[in-house]
N, C-alpha and C positions, 0 to 999 in steps of 0.2 A: 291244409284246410284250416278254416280259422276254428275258434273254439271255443264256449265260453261258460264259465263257472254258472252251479246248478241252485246255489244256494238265494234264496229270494229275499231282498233285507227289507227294513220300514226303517228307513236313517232319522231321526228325532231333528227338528227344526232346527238350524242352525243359528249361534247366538251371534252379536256381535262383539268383536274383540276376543273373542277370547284373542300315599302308595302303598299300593300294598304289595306284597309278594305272591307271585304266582306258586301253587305247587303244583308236583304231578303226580300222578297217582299209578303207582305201580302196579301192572298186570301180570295175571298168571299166566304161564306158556302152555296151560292146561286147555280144557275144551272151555269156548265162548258162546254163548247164544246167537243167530244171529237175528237182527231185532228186524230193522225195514218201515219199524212205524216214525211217520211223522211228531217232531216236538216244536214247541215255539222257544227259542235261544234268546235272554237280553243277555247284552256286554256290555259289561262297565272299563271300560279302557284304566291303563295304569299312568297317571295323568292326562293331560290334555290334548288332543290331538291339534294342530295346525291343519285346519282343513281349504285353510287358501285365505287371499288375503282382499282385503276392502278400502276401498278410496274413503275416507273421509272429507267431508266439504266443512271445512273451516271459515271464517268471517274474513279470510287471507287467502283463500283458495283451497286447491286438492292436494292431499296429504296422502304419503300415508307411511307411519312413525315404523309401522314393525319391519315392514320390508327396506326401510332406510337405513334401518340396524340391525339387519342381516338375517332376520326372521324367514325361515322356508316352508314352505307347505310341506308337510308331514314331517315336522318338529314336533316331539311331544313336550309339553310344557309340565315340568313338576313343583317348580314353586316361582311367585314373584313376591318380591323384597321379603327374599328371606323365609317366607309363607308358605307350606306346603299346598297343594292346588292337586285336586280329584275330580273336579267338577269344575264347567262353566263357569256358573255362579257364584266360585269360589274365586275365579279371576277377576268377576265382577266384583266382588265384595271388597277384595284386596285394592282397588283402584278407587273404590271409594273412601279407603281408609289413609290414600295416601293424602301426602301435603308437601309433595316436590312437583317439580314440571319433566321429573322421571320416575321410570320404574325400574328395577332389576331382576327379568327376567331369566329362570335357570331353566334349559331345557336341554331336553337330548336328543341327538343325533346320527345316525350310525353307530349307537354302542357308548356315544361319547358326551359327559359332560360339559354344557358350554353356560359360561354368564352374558348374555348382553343387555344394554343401555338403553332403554326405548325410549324417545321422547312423548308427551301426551298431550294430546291432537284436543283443542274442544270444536264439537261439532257445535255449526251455527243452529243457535235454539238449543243446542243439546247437555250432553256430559261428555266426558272425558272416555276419547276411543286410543287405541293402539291402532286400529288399522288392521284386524286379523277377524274371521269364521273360525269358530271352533266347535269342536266334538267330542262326547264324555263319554257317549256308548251307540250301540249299534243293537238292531232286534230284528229278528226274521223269522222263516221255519227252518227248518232242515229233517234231515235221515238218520234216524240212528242206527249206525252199523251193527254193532258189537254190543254184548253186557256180561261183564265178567261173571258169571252166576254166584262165587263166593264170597266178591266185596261190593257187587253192584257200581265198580268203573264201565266205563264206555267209551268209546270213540263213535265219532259223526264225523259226516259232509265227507269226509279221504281227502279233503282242500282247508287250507286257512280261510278265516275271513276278512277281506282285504276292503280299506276301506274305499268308499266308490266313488270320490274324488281325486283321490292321490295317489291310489292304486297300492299304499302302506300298509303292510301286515298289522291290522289291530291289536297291539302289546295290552294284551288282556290281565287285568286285576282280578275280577271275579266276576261271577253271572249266572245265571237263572237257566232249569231250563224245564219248562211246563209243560202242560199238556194243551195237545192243538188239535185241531179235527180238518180234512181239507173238504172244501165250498163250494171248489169249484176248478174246474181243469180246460185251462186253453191249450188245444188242439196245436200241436207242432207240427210243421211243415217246411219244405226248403225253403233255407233264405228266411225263416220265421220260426225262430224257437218257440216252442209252445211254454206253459209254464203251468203248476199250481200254484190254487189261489188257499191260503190257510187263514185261519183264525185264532188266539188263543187269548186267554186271560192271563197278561201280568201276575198276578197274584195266587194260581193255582199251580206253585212251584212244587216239582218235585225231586228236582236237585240240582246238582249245581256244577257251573262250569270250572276249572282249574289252570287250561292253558287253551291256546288258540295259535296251533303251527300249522307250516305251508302241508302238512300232511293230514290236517284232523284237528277237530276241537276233541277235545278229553275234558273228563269228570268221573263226577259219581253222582247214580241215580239212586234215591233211597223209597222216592216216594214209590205210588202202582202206576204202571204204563201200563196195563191192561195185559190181556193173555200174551204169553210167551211160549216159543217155543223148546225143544228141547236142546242142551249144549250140544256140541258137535267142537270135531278136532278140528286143529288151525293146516290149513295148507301153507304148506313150504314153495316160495316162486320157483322150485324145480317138479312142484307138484303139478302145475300148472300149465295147461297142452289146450290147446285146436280142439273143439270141439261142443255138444252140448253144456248146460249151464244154465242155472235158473238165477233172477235175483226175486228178494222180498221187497217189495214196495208200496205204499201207502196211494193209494192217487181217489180215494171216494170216502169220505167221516175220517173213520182211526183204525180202520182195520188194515193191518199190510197182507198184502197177498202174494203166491207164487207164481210167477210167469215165468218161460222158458227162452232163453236167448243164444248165441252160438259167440263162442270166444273164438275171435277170426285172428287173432295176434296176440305173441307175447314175449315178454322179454324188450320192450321198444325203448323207454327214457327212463330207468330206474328212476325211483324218487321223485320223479318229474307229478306224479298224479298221470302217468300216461304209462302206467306199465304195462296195462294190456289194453285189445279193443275187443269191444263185446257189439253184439248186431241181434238186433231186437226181433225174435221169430216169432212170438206170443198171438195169434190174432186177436185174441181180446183184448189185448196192451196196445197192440198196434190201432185199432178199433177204437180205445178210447183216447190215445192219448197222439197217438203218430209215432210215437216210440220213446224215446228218452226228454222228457222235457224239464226246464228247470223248476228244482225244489226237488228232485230225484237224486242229486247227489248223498252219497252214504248209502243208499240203497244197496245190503249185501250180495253178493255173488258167492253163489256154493256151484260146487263140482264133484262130481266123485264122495258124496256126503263129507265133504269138507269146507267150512269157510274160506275161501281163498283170495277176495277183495271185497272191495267196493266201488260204485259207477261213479265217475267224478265230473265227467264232459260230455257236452253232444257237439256232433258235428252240424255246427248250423245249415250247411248244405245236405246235411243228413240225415234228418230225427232219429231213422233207425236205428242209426251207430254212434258208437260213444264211447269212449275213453275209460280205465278203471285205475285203481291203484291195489296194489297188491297188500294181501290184511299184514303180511311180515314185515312190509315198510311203517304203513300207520302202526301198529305195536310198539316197532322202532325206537317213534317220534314220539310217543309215551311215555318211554323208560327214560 
């Protein structure tokens, strides 16, 4: 059945043409909270992303410089001539500064540093293009799973966040992650994911992201997220059986709440974000939402009073049911 990520982005306007170090924050094997309320996430990517590329119409015809020199969609871009680049606007800036009919683009690729040659395009009436859409960061809500209670880390989403053109893991720099309230909740149904609707302010940061893998974003939350509940121990994926199971989830303002669900599999795609499937028994969940709708990823699963995942997928053909990832893989993916 097909599947599809629960996380809800707002992608910032894309420019034309278009470091810092990621750390991770080490968690204790101890008892975790687990949280369930909605936050609003910005990501600041670690250079440039290649988000696809664009024809320029020159006084000679259609161009286009980047992809003629070998430039690919989900290239990150970290410096031209020489220039380190975090931003857009810093590729802009760097092409205004130039006074050749090239640039020296350095970007990376599978891991790997490459230099190329780009020629530069002048648009008729315009300025000087390369030929490339780019992207600095990415902003949405999501679920926070987990909080360490004694250094205030987290894990969210049990999925990366991939960007929605290229389908590239966002090589995350740093980022925000604030408080949100949800607005508003379209109703899921087959063949039509439902989804929430969130809001937040930019600027009412209460901590901050560190990395963004295929298993979880990570940080530390310093500011208030509002009431918590109490720690609880981590279940082991051999803790984990067939049976009842609640998750916490946010889907009205900021409060998360507990609904009850039935873990129908487990053991399926390790590390996949599909290590178990859970089916949504709750009628008030089912009532208001259709069952698992996107923005619900991260939303913890407890068993047996133990934390033992988080909800990562719904089955488009299925609202009910949905996909988790087990909490000892995201942990993992932290250390």
């Amino acid at each position: 059945m097909r599947k599809r990520w629960l996380l809800r982005l707002r992608v910032p306007a894309a420019i034309w043409l278009i470091t810092a170090v990621c750390t991770v924050t080490a968690f204790a094997n101890g008892a975790l909270i687990p949280v369930g309320e909605t936050v609003g996430l910005q990501m600041r990517t670690d250079g440039v992303l290649v988000a696809g590329m664009s024809e320029v119409q020159t006084d000679r015809g259609t161009v286009c410089p980047a992809r003629d020199a070998g430039v690919c969609a989900g290239d990150m871009i970290t410096a031209v001539d020489g220039r380190a680049v975090k931003a857009a606007a810093d590729v802009l800036d760097a092409l205004a500064r130039t006074e050749g009919a090239s640039v020296e683009v350095t970007l990376r690729r599978d891991g790997t540093e490459r230099h190329v040659s780009v020629a530069l395009a002048r648009e008729s009436g315009g300025g000087l293009r390369l030929g490339l859409w780019l992207r600095d960061g990415v902003a949405g809500i999501g679920t926070v799973t987990y909080i360490d209670p004694a250094t205030g880390a987290f894990g969210a989403l049990g999925h990366g966040v991939n960007d929605l053109d290229t389908g590239v893991l966002l090589p995350v720099a740093d980022g925000d992650v604030c408080r949100a309230r949800i607005v508003d909740v379209k109703r899921g149904a087959a063949g039509a994911p439902g989804e929430l609707a969130g809001a937040f302010d930019g600027t009412d940061v209460i901590g901050r992201i560190d990395a963004n893998t295929p298993c979880g974003v990570f940080g530390v939350i310093s500011g208030d997220l509002g009431p918590l509940g109490q720690a609880m121990p981590v279940g082991e994926p051999g803790d984990v059986h067939k049976g009842e199971a609640t998750i916490l989830a946010c889907v009205d303002g900021q409060d998360a709440r507990e609904y009850t669900v039935e873990i129908s599999r487990t053991g399926m795609a390790a590390g996949s974000g599909r290590d178990l499937m859970v089916r949504v028994t709750d009628p008030e969940l089912l009532s208001r939402t259709g069952g698992i709708v996107q923005g619900m990823s991260g939303s913890p699963i407890i068993q047996d009073g133990r934390l033992v995942g988080a909800v990562t997928h719904v089955l488009v053909n299925d609202p009910t049911r949905g996909y988790g990832i087990f909490i000892r893989t995201m942990l993992d993916a932290a250390a």
